[in-house]
Biopython code that builds the backbone (N, CA, C, O; Angstrom):
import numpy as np
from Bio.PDB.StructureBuilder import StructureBuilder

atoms = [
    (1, "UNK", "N", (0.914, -14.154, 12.155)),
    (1, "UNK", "CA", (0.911, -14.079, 10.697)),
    (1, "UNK", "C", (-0.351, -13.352, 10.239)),
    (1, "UNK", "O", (-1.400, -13.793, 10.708)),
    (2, "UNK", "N", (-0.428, -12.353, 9.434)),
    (2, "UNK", "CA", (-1.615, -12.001, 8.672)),
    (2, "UNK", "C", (-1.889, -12.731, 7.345)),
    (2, "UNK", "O", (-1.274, -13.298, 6.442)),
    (3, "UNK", "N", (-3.442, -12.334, 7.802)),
    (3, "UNK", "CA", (-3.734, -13.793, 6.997)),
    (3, "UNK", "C", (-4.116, -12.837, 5.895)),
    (3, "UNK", "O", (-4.484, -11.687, 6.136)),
    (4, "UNK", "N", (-3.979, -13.547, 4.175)),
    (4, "UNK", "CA", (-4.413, -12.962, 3.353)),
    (4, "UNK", "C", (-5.259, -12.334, 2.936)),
    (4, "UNK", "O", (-6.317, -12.894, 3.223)),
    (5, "UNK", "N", (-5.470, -11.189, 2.237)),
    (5, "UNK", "CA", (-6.129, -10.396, 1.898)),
    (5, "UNK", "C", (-7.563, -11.165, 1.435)),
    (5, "UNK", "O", (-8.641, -11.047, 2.017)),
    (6, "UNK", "N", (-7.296, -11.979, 0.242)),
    (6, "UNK", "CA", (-9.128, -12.372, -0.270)),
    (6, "UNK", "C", (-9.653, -13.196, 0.277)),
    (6, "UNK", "O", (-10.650, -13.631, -0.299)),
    (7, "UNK", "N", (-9.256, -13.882, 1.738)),
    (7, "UNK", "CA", (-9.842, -14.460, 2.766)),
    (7, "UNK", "C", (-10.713, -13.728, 3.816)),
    (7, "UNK", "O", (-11.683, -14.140, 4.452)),
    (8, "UNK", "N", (-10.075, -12.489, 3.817)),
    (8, "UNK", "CA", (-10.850, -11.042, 4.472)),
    (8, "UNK", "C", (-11.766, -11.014, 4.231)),
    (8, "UNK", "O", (-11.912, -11.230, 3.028)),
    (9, "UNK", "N", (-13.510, -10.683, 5.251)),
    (9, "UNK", "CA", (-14.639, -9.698, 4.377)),
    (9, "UNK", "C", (-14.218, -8.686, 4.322)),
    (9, "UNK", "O", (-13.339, -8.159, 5.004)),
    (10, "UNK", "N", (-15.020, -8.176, 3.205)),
    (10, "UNK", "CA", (-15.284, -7.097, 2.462)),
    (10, "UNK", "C", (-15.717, -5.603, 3.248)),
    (10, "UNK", "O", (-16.809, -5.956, 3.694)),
    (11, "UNK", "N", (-15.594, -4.517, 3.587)),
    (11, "UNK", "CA", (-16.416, -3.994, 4.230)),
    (11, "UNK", "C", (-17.040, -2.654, 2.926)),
    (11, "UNK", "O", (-16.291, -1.871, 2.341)),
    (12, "UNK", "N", (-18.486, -2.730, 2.765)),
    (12, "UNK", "CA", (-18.442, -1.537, 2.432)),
    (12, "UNK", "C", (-18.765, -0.193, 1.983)),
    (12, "UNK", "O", (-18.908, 0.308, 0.867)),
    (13, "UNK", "N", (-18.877, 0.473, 3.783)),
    (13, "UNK", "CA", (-18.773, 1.285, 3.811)),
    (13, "UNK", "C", (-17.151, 1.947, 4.107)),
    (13, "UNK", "O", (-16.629, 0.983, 4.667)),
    (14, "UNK", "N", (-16.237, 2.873, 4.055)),
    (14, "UNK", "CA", (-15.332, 3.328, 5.108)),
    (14, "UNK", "C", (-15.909, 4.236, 6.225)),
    (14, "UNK", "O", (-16.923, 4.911, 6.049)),
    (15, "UNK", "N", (-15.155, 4.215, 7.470)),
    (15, "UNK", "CA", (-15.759, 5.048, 8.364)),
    (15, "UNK", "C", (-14.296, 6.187, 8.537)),
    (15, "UNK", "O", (-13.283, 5.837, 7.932)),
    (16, "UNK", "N", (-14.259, 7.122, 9.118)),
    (16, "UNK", "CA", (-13.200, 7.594, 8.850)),
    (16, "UNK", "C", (-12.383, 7.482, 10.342)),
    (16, "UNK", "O", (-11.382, 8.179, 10.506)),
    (17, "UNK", "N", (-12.945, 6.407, 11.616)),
    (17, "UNK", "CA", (-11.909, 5.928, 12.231)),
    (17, "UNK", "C", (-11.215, 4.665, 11.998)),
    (17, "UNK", "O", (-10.336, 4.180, 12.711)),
    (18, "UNK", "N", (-11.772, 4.120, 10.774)),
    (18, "UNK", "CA", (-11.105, 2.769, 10.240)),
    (18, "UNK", "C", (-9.703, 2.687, 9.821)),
    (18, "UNK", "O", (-9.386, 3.483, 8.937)),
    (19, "UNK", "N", (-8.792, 1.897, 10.264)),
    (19, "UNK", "CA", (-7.766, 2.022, 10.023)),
    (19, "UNK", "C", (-6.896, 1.685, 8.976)),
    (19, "UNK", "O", (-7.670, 1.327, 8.087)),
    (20, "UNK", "N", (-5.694, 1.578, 8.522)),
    (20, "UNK", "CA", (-5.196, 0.867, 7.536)),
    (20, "UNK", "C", (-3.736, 0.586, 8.031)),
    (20, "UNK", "O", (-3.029, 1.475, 8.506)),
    (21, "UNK", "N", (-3.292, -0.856, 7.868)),
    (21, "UNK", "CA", (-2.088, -1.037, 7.976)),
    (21, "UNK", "C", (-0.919, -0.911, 7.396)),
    (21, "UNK", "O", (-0.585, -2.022, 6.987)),
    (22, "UNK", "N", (0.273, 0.288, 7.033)),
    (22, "UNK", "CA", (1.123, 0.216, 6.713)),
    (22, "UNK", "C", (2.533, 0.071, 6.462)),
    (22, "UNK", "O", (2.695, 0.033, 7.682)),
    (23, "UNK", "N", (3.602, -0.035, 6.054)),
    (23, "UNK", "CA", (4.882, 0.339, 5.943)),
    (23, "UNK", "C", (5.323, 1.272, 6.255)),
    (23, "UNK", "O", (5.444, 2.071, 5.326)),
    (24, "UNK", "N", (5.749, 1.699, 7.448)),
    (24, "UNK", "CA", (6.485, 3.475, 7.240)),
    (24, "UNK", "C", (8.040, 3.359, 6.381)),
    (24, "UNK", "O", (9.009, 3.164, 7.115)),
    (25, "UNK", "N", (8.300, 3.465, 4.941)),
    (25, "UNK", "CA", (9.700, 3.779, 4.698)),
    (25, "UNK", "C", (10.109, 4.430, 4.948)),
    (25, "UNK", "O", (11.202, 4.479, 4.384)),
    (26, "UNK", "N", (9.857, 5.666, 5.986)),
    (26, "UNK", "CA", (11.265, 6.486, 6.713)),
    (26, "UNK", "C", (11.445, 6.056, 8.113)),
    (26, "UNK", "O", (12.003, 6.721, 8.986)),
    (27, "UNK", "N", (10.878, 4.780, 8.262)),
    (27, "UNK", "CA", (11.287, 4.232, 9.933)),
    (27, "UNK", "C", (11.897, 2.928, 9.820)),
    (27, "UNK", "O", (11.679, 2.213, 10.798)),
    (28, "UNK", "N", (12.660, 2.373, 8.827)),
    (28, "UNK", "CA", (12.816, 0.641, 8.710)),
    (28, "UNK", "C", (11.709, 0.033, 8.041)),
    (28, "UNK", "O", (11.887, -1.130, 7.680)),
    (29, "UNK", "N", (10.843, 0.450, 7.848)),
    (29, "UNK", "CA", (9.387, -0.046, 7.367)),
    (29, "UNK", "C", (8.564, -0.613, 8.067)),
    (29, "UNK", "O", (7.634, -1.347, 7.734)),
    (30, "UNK", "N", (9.004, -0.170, 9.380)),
    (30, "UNK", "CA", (8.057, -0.630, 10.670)),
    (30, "UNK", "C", (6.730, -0.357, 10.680)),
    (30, "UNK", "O", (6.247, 0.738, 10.392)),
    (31, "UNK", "N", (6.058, -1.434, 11.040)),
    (31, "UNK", "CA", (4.172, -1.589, 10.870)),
    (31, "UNK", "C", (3.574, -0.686, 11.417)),
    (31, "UNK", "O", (3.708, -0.693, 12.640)),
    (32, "UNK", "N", (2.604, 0.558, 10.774)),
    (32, "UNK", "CA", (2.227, 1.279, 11.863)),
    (32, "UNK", "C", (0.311, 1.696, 10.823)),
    (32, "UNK", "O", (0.142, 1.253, 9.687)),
    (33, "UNK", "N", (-0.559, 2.363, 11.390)),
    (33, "UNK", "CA", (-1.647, 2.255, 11.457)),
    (33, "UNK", "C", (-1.700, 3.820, 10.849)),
    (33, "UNK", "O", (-0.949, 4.688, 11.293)),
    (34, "UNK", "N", (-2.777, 4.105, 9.672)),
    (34, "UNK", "CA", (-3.249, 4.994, 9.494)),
    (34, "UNK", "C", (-4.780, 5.359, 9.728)),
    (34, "UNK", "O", (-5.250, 4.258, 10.014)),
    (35, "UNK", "N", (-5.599, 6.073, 9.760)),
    (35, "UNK", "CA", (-6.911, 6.151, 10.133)),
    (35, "UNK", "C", (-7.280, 6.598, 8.111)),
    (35, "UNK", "O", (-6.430, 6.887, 7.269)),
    (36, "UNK", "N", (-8.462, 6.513, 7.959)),
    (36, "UNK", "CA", (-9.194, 7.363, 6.921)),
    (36, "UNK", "C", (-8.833, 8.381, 7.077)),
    (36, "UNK", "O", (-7.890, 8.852, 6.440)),
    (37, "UNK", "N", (-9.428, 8.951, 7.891)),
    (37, "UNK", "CA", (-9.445, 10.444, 8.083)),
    (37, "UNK", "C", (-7.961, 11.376, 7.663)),
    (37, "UNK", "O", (-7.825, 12.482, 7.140)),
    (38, "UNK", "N", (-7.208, 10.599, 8.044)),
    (38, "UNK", "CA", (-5.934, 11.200, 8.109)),
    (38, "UNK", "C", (-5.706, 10.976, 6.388)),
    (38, "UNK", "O", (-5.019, 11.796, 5.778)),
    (39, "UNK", "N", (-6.247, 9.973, 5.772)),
    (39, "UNK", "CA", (-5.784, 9.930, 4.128)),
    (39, "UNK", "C", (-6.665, 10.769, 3.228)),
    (39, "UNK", "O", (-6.537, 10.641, 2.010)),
    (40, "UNK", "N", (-7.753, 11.816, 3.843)),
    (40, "UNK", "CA", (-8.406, 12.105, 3.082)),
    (40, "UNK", "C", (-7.948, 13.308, 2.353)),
    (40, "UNK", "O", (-7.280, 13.995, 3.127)),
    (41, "UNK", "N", (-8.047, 13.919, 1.010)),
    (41, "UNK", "CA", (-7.568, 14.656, 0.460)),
    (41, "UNK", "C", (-6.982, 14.171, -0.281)),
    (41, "UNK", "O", (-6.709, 14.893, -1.240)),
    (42, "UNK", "N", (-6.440, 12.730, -0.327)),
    (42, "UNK", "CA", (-5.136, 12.228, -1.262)),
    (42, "UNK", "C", (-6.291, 11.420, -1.613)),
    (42, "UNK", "O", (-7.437, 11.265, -1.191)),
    (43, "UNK", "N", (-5.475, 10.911, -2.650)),
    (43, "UNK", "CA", (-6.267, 9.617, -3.713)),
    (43, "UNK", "C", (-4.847, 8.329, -3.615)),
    (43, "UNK", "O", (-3.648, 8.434, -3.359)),
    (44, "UNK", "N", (-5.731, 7.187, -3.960)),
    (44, "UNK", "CA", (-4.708, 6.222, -3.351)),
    (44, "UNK", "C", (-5.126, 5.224, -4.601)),
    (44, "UNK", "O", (-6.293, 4.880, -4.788)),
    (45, "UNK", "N", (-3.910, 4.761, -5.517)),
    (45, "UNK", "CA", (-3.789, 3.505, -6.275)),
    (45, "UNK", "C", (-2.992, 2.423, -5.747)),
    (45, "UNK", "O", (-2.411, 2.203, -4.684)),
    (46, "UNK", "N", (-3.196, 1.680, -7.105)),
    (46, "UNK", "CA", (-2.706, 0.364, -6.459)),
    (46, "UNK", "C", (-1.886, -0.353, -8.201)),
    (46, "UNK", "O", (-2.201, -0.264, -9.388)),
    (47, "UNK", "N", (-1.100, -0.820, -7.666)),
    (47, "UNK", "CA", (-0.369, -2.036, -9.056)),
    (47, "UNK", "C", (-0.061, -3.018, -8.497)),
    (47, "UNK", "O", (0.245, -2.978, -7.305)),
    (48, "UNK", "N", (-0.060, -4.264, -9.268)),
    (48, "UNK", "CA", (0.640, -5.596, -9.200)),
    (48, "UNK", "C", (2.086, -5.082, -9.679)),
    (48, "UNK", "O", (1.831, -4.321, -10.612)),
    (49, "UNK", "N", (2.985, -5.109, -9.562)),
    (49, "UNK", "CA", (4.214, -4.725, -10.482)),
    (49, "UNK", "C", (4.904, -6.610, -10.462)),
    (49, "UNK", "O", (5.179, -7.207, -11.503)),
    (50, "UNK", "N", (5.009, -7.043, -9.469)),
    (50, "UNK", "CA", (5.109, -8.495, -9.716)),
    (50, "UNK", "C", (6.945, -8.245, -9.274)),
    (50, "UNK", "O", (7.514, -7.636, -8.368)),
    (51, "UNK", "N", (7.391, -9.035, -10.396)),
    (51, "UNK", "CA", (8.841, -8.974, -10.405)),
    (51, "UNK", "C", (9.811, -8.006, -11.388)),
    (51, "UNK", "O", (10.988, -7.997, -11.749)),
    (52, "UNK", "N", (8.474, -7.115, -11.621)),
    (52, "UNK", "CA", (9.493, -5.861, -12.520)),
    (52, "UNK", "C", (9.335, -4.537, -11.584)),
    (52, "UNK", "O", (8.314, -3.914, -11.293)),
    (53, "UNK", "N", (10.692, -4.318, -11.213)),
    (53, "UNK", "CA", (11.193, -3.475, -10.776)),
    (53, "UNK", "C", (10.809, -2.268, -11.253)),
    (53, "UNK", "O", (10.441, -1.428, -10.431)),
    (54, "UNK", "N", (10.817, -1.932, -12.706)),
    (54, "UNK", "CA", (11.057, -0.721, -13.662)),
    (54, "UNK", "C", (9.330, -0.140, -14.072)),
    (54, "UNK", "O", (9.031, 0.862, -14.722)),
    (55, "UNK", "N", (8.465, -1.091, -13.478)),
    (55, "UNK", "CA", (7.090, -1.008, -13.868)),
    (55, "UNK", "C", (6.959, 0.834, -13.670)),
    (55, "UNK", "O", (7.527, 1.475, -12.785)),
    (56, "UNK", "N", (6.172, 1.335, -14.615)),
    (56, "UNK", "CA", (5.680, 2.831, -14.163)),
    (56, "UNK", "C", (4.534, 2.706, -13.525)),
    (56, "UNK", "O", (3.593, 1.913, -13.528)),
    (57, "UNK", "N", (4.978, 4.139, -12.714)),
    (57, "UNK", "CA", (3.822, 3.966, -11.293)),
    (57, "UNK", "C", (2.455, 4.690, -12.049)),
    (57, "UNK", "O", (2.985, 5.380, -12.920)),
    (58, "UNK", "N", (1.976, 4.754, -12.086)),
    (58, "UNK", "CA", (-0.019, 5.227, -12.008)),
    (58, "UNK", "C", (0.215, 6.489, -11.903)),
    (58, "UNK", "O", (0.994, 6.882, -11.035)),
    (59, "UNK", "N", (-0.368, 7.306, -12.704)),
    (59, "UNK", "CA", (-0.210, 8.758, -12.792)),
    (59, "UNK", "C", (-1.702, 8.962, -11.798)),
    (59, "UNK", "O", (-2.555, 8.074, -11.774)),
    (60, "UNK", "N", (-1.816, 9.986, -11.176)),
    (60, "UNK", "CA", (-3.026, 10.803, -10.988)),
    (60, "UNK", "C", (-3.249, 10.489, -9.183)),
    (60, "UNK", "O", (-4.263, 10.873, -8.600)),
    (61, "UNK", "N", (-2.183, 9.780, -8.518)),
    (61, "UNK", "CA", (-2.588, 9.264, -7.265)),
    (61, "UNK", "C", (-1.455, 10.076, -6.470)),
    (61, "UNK", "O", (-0.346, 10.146, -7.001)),
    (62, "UNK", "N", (-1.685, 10.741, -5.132)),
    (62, "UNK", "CA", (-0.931, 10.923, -4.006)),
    (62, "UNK", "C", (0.304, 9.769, -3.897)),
    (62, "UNK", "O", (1.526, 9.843, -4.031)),
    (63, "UNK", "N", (-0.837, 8.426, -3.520)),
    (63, "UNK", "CA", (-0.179, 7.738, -2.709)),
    (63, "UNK", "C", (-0.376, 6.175, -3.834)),
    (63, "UNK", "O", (-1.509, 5.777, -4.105)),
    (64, "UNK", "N", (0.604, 5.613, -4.252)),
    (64, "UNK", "CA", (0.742, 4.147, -5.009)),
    (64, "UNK", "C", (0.954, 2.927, -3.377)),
    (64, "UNK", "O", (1.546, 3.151, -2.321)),
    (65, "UNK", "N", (0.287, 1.855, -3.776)),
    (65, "UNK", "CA", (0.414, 1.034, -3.140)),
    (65, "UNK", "C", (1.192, 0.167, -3.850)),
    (65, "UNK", "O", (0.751, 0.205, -4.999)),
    (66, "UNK", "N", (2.348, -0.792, -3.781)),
    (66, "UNK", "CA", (2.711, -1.546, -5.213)),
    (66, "UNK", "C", (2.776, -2.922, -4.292)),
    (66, "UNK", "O", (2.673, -2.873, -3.066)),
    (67, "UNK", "N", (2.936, -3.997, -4.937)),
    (67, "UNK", "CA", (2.449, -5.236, -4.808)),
    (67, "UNK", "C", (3.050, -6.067, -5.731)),
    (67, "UNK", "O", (2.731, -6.317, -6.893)),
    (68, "UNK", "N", (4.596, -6.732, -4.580)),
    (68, "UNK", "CA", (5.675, -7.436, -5.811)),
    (68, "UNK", "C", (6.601, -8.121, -4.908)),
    (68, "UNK", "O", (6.537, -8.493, -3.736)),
    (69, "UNK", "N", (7.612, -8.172, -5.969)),
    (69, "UNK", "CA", (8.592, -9.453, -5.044)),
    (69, "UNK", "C", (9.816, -8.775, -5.021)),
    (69, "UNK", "O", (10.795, -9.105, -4.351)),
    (70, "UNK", "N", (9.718, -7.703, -5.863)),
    (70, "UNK", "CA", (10.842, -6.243, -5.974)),
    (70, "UNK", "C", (10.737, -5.077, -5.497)),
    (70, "UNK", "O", (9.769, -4.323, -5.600)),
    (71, "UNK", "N", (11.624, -4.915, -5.018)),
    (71, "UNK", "CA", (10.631, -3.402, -4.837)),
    (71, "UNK", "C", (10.966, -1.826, -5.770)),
    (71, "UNK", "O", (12.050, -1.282, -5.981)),
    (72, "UNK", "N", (9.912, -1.512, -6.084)),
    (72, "UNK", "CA", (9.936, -0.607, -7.734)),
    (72, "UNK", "C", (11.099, 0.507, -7.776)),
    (72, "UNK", "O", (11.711, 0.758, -6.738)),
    (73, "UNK", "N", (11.303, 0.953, -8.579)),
    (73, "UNK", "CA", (12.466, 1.848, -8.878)),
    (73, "UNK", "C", (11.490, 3.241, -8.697)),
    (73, "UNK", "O", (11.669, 4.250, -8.015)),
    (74, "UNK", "N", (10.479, 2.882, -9.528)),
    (74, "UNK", "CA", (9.625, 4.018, -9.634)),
    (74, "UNK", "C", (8.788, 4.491, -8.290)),
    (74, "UNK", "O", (7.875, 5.228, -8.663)),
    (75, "UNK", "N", (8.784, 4.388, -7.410)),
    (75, "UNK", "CA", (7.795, 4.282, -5.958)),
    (75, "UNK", "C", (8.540, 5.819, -5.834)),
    (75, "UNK", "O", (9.594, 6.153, -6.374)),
    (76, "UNK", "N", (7.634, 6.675, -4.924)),
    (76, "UNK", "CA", (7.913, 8.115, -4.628)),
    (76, "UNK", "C", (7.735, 8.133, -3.119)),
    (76, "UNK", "O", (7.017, 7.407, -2.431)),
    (77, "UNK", "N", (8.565, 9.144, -2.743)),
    (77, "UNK", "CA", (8.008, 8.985, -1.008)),
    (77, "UNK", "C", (6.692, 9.329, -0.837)),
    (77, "UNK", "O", (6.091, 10.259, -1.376)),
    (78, "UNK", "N", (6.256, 8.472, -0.005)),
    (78, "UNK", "CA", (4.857, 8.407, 0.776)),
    (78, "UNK", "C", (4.043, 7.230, -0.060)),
    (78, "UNK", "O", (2.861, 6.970, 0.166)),
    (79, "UNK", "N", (4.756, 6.634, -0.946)),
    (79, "UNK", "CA", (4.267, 5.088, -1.354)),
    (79, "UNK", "C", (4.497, 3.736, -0.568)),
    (79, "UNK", "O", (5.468, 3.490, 0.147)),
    (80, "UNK", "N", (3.467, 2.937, -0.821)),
    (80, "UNK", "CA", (4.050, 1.710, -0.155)),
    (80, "UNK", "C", (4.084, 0.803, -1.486)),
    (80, "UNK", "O", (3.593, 0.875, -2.613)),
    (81, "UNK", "N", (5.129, -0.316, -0.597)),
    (81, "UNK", "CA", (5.935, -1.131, -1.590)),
    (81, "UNK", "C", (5.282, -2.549, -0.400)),
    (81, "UNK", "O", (5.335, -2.182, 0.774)),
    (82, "UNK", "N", (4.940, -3.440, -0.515)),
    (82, "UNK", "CA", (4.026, -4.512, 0.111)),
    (82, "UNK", "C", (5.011, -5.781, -0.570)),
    (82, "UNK", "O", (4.642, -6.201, -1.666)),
    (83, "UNK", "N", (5.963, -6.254, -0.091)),
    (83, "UNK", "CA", (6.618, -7.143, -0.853)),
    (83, "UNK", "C", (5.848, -8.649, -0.553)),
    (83, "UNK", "O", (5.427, -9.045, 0.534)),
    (84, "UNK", "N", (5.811, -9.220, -1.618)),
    (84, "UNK", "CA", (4.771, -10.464, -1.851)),
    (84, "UNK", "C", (5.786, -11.715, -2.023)),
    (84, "UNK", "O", (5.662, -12.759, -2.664)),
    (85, "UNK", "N", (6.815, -11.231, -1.228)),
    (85, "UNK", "CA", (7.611, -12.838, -1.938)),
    (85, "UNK", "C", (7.682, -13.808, -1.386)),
    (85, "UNK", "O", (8.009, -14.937, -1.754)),
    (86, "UNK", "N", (7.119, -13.087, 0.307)),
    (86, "UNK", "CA", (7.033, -14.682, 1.586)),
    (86, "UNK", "C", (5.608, -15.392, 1.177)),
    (86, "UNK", "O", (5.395, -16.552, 1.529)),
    (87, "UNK", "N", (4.773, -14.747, 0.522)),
    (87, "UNK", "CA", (3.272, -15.153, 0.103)),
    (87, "UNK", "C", (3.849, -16.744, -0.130)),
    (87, "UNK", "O", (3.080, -17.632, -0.497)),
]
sb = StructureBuilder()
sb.init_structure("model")
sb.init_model(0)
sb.init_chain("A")
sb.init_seg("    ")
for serial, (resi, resn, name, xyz) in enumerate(atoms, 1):
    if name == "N":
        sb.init_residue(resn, " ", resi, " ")
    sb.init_atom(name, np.array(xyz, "f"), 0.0, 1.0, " ", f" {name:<3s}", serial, name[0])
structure = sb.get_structure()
C-alpha cells in the first residue's frame, strides 16, 4: 500500500534523477516511473476536482495532475487522473 502523501517528508530540492510515480493512460494505467529530467520543459499543475467530473482543467500547464473520485471529462492526453476514492 502507499502510504499517503502528507505523511511523506518534504524534499526541497529536485534533483533531476528523482523520480515520480505515475499512471500511464495509454497502458491500462499501469504504475510506471518518470525521472525530472525527462519532465523538464513542461510545466505541471495540479486540481482537487473531487467528485465533479466537468471541473475545468488549469490553463497554462503541459501536464494537469487531477485528484478525485471521478475521473474528469476535461483531462487531455498526457494528464494524470489519481483517483482518491479507495483513500
Amino acid at each position: 500500500m502507499i502510504p499517503k502523501i502528507d505523511v511523506l517528508s518534504a524534499k526541497s530540492t529536485l534533483n533531476g534523477s528523482d523520480l515520480f510515480l505515475i499512471e500511464d493512460s495509454e497502458d491500462s494505467n499501469s504504475k510506471k516511473k518518470v525521472t525530472v529530467d525527462s519532465t523538464r520543459g513542461t510545466s505541471m499543475g495540479t486540481i482537487v476536482h473531487g467528485a465533479d467530473d466537468t471541473a475545468a482543467r488549469p490553463t497554462g500547464y503541459t501536464v494537469v495532475t487531477w485528484y478525485g473520485t471521478v475521473e474528469p471529462t476535461n483531462a487531455i492526453d498526457g494528464d494524470v487522473w489519481v483517483d482518491t476514492s479507495e483513500d
